[in-house]
N, C-alpha and C positions, 0 to 999 in steps of 0.2 A: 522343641518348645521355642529354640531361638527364634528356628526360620517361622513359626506360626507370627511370634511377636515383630520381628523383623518389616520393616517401613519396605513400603512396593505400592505403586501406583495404581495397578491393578488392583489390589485390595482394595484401596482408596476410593477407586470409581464406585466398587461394587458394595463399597459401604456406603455411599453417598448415595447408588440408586435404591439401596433398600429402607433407608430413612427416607427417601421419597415418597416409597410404594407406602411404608407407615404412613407414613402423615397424608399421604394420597389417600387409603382408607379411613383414617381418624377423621378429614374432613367430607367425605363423603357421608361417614354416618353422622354426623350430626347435619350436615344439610338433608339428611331423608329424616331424622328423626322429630327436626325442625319442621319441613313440611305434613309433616305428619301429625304432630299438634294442633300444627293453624287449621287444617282438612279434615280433622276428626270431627271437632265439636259440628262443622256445617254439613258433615253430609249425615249425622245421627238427624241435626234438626230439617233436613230434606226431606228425610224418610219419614218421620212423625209425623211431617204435616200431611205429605201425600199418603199416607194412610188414615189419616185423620178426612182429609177431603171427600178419599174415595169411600170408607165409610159412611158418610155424610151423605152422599148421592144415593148409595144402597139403601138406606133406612126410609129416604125420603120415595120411594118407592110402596111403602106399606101404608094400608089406609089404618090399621088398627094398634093401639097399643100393645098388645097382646103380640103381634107381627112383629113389630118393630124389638121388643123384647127377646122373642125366642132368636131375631136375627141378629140382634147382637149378642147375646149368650153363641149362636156357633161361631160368631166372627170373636170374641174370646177363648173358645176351645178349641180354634184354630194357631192364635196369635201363642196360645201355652205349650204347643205342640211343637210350634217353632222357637222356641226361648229353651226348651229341654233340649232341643238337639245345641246346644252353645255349651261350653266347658264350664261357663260362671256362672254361677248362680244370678239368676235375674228375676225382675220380675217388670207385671204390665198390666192394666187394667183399662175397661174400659167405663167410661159412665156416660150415661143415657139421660138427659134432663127436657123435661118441655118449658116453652116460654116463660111458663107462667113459676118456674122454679122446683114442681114436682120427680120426683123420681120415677122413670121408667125403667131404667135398670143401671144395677151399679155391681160390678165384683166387688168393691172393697165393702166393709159398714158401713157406709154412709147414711147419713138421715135422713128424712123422707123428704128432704129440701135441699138444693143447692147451696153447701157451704159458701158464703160472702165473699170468703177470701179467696177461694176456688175462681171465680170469675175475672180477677184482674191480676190471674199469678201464674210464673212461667215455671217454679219451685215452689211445690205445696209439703210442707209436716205432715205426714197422719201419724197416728198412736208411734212417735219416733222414729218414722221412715220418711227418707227424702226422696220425693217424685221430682220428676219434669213436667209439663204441665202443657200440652197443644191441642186447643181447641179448636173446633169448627162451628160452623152455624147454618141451619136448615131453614126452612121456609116455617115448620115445625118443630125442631127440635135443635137442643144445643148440646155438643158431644165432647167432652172432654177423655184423653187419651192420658193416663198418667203410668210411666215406667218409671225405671230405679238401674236403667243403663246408663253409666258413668263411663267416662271417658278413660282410656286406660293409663295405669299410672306411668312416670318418668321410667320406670326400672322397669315396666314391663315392655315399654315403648325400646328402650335402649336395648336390652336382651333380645327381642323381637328383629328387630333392625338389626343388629352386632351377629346374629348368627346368621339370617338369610345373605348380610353382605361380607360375612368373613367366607364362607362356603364358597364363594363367587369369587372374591379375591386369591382362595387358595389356589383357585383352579388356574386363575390368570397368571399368579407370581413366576411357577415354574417357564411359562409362556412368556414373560416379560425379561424375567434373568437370564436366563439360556441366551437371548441374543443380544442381550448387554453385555455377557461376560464374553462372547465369539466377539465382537464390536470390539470389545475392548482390547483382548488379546491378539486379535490382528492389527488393530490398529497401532500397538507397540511393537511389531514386526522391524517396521523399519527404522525405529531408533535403534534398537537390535542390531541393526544389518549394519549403521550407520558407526555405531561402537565397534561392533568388530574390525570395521574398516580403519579408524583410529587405533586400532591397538596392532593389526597388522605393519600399520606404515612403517619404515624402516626410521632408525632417531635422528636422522639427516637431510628427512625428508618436509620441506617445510612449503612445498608447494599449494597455491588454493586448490582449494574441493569445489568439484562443476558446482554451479550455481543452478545448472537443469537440474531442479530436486520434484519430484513428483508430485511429492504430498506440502501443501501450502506450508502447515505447521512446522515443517522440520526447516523450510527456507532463512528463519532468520537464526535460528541455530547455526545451522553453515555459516551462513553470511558474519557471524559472530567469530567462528571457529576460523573465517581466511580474513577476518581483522587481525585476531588474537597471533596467525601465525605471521600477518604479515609485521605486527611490530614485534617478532619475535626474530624477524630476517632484518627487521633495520637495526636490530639491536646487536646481534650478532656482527653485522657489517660494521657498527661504532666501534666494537670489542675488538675487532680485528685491527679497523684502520688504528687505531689507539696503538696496539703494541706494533703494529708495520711504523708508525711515525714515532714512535718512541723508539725501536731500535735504530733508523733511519738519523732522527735528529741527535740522539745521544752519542754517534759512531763517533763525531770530532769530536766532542768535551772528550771522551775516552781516549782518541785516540792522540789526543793533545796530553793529555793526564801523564798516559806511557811513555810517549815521547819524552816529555822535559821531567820523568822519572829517570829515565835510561840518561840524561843529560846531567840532573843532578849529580845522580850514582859518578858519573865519570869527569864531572869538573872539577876543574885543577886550581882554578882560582875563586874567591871570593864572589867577589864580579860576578861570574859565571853560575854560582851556587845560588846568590839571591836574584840573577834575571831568573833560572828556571825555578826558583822556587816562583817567583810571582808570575809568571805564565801558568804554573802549575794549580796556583792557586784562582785565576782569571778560567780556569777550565773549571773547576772545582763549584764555584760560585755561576758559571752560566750552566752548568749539566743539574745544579740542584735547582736555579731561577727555571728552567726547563722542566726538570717534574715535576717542580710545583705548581707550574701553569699550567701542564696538563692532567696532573690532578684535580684543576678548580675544573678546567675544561669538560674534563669525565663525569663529574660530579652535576655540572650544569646540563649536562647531554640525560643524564636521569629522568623517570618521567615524575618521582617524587615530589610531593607538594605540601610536606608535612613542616615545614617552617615558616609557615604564614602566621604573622603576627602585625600587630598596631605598631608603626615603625614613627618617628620623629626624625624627619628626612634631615631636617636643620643639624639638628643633636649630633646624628652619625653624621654629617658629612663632616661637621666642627671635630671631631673623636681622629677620623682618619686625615684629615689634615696636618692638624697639629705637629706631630714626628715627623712630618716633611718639608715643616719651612723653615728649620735650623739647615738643613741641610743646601735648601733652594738658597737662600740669604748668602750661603757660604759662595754659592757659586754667582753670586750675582743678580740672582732670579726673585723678582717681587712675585710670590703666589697669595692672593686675595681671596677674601668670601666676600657674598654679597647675596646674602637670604633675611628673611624675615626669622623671629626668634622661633618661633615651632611653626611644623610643616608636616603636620600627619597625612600617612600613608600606611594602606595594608598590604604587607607583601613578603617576600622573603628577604631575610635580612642579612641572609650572604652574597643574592645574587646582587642586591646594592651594593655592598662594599666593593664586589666584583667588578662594577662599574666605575664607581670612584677612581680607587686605586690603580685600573689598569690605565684609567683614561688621562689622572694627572701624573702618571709614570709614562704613559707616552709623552705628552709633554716635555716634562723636565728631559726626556731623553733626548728629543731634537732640537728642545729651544738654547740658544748659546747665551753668553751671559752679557746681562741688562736685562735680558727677555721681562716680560710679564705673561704670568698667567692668571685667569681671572675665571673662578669658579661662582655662577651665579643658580641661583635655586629660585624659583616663581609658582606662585600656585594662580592657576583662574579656573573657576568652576571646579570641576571634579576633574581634572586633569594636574599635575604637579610638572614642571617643567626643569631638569639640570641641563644646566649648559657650562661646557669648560672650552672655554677661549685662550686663546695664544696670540703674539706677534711674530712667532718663529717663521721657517721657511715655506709652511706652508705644504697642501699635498693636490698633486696636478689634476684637472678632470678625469684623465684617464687613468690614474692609479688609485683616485676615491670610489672607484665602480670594485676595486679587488680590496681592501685595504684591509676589508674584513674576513677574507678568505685563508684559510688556516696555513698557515705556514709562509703566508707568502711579507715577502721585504722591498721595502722601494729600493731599487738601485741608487748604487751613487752616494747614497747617507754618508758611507763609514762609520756606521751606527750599527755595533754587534746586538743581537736581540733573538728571541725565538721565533716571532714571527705571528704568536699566540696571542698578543695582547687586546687587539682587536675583535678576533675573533670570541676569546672570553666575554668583551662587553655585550655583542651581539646576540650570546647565545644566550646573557645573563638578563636582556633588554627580554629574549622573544619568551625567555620564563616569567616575567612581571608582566606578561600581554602588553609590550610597550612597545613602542619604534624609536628607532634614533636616524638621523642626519646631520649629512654632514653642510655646514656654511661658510661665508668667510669669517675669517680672525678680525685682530683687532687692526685700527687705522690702517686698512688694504692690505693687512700682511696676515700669513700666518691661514690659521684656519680654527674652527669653532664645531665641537659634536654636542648637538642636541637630543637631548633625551626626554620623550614623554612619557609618563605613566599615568594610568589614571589610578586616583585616588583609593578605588577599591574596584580590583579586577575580575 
């Protein structure tokens, strides 16, 4: 019972082409039973009147009353002889009138005069029976033709129809399904073949699948399947480089930690016990600044996009300042805003802080004291513009083409760091679909990163 109720495409087709074939027959009968109304009523009144006509011509053939009589009495027990071979009950008559109104001959009772209303009527009464009414006209004689054939009704019309065209459609269904359902069944062959070959691959194996695919249909399938595996080999290679540059970057903090450990343990003096405790501690604080940048790193490398929200660019950048110019003051260092009071933007609200933070923590890291740093915010059009400017030392043409490249440190500094910070802002800029650049600083010194986003990405 399961596999009957069980979801399958094959079913699906083969139920879709048999609501077809229905409603393929449903409108068929009603377009034959349609035509078959409008075609009734005109080819009864074709007949009446060419038998009415050629009557008319016959009669006018006889010179005598008497002629003309005995030949329409047999052209009536002709016309009854043909009415008895039909299933219904019918009936027909003929009447035989001269100019002048007289009776020549009449099947029904009629009176020895042409009824009034008989002359200008297509539907005539008699003693409660409803005729049709087609006449003709001789040189001598006026002939009225009156039957009681009626048109056949709706139900007989639709049973009539419904059975000569279900008979026709049984014969064809079996002819129609058979190679809808072979069509179909082959036709899922090679998704088939296509599955098996995905469940064979070995779980390492993450190479594209030929693109020569035979059948059109299955083409963007594939094409789909050597996206899907190729961001599954870029992901993989993040995953990797992540723990190769975290064992890699964390070898010194660790292998400084051990060191002025095994130095602690064995100092004999004061002196000695709190230089290695604060080395120890300087290792402690750069090994955790290190995986905490590479956790914002990993976190930004994600293809996730579910923290987009309605941001007040002004708001947060005022939030993340604040805690750092107690500290910048301490050292000398004017750090400034310079935005208008709100500045909405849609976007993720970490990869901004990302930005912020890393970019006026590089800052404060190179600029010496007097410095200024000067963090300005601009909106024009639908673009939103940070920019954080310095007068510090500045970074050369050729080391702003790497600056943003993971790990890497300008020589020369003397400035410990992981090398990350840059890199963070970039990866955090190309998650807001934004760019940044670099310009010069302030009065010829120093240098300046600008960052655009647009207002809703």
């Amino acid at each position: 019972m399961k596999r009957l109720f069980r979801q399958s495409l094959v079913r699906r087709i083969l139920i879709a082409s048999m609501l077809s074939f229905v409603l393929i027959f449903m409108v068929l009968a009603a377009v034959i039973a349609y035509q078959f109304f409008r075609q009734q009523d005109g080819v009864l009144d074709v007949g009446r009147r060419a038998f009415a006509d050629s009557l008319c011509q016959v009669l006018e053939g006889y010179e005598t009353d008497a002629q003309v009589r005995a030949a329409a009495e047999g052209a009536q027990r002709m016309f009854d002889a043909q009415l008895r071979q039909l299933q219904r009950p019918l009936d027909a008559h003929i009447q035989v009138w001269a100019h002048d109104g007289r009776r020549i001959y009449a099947s029904l009772d009629f009176p020895e005069h042409r009824p009034p209303g008989l002359a200008s009527a297509t539907n005539f009464n008699w003693h409660g029976q409803h005729y049709s009414v087609t006449s003709a006209a001789s040189s001598r004689y006026q002939i009225d033709v009156l039957d009681s054939i009626t048109v056949l009704s709706e139900r007989e019309v639709v049973m009539e129809v419904l059975g000569d065209l279900l008979l026709k459609m049984l014969i064809a269904f079996p002819l129609f399904l058979l190679p809808t359902w072979l069509a179909v069944h082959s036709g899922l062959k090679p998704l088939g073949a296509l599955s098996k070959t995905l469940r064979l691959r070995p779980a390492d194996d993450l190479t594209p699948f030929s693109s020569d695919m035979r059948y059109e249909e299955l083409r963007p399938v594939v094409h789909s399947l050597n996206e899907l595996m190729g961001r599954l080999r870029h992901k993989i290679k993040q995953e990797q480089a992540f723990v190769h540059d975290a064992a890699h970057e964390l070898q010194t903090p660790l292998a400084v930690i051990a060191n002025q450990t095994h130095v602690l343990a064995a100092a004999t003096s004061s002196k000695e016990r709190a230089e290695a405790h604060q080395n120890a501690e300087n290792a402690i604080e750069r090994a955790g600044h290190l995986v905490r940048q590479m956790v914002a790193l990993a976190s930004l490398d994600s293809d996730r996009h579910d923290d987009l929200n309605t941001l007040d660019v002004a708001a947060e950048v005022r939030e993340l300042l604040a805690p750092l110019v107690s500290g910048a003051l301490a050292r000398g260092i004017e750090l400034t805003l310079d935005s208008p009071d709100s500045v909405p933007l849609y976007g993720d609200k970490g990869a901004l802080h990302s930005i912020v933070t890393n970019l006026v923590d590089n800052a404060l890291r190179y600029i010496g004291g007097g410095g200024h740093i000067q963090v300005e915010i601009e909106q024009g059009g639908d673009v939103v513009t940070l920019r954080v400017r310095d007068d510090g030392p500045g970074i050369s043409p050729a080391d702003r083409e790497r600056v943003f490249d993971r790990y890497y440190r300008i020589a020369g500094t003397g400035i410990s760091g992981s090398g990350l910070g840059l890199a963070i802002v970039k990866q955090a800029v190309a998650r807001m679909r934004g760019a940044i650049r670099i310009e010069e600083g302030m009065n010829g010194r120093g240098c300046s990163f600008v960052v655009s986003l647009l207002v809703r990405a």
